[in-house]
N, C-alpha and C positions, 0 to 999 in steps of 0.2 A: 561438552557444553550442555550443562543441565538447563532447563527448561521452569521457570517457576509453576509451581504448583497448581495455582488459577488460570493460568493461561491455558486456552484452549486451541484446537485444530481447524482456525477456520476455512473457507473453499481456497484450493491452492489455482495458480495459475504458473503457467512456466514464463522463465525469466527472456525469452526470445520472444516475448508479445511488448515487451518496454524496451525502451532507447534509456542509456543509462549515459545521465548528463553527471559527469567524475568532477566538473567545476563546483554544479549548484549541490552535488549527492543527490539526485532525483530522476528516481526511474519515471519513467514519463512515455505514455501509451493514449490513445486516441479510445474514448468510447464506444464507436462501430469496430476498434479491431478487437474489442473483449465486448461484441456483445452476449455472449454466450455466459462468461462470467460473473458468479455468485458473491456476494460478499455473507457476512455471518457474526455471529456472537466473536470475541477475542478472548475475554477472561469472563470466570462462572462466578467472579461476584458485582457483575456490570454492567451495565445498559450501555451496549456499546455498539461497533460493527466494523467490519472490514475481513484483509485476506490475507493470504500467504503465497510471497513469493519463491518459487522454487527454480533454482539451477537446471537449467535442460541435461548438460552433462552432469555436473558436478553433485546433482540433488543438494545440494546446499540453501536450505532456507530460511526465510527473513518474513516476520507477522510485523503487520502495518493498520494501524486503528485510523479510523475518518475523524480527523480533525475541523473539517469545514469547507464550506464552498468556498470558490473564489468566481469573483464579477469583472464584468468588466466595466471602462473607464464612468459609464453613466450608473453602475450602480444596481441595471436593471435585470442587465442578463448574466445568467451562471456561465462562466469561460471552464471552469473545472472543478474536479473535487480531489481536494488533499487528504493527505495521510501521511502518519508520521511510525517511523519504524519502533517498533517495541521490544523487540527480542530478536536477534541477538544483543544483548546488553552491550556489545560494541559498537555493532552499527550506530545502535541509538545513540550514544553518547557522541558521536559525530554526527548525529543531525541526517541521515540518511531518511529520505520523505516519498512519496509516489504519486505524483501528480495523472489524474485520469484526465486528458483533455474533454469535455463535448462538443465533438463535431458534431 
């Protein structure tokens, strides 16, 4: 599984920091449990940012670009921030997304 050309290597994080919801396809992790966690450029022709998930065993990884906050019901407060998968080209084409909660 090649890799497109632009994409780049952003901060990884292992896959036992997310709860992986197999209904909605969305890895989903709490802000204090990744406070340590960097996010980064994705691809070198874009103003972008996000990270890469990596397999604890399997080292198998999935790059995920921030698509946007999500609020909650008034509008006023941020509940989390989304991200949608980019590569592997299979994931993505199911919709595979990473929701960061903030606690």
């Amino acid at each position: 599984m090649s890799r497109p050309g632009n994409l780049l290597f952003p901060p990884a994080v292992f896959s036992d920091k997310f709860d992986l919801d197999l209904e909605t396809k969305t890895f989903v992790a709490e802000a204090s449990d990744l406070r340590l966690m960097r996010t980064g450029p994705v691809y070198n022709d874009a103003c972008d940012d996000g990270f890469r998930i990596v397999g604890k065993t399997n080292h198998m990884e999935a790059v995920f670009a921030f698509i946007g906050a999500e609020y909650d019901g008034s509008g006023e407060d941020i509940t989390g921030f989304r991200y949608a998968c980019v590569w592997p080209l299979k994931m993505k084409a199911v919709g595979y997304t990473a929701l960061i909660v903030n606690d």
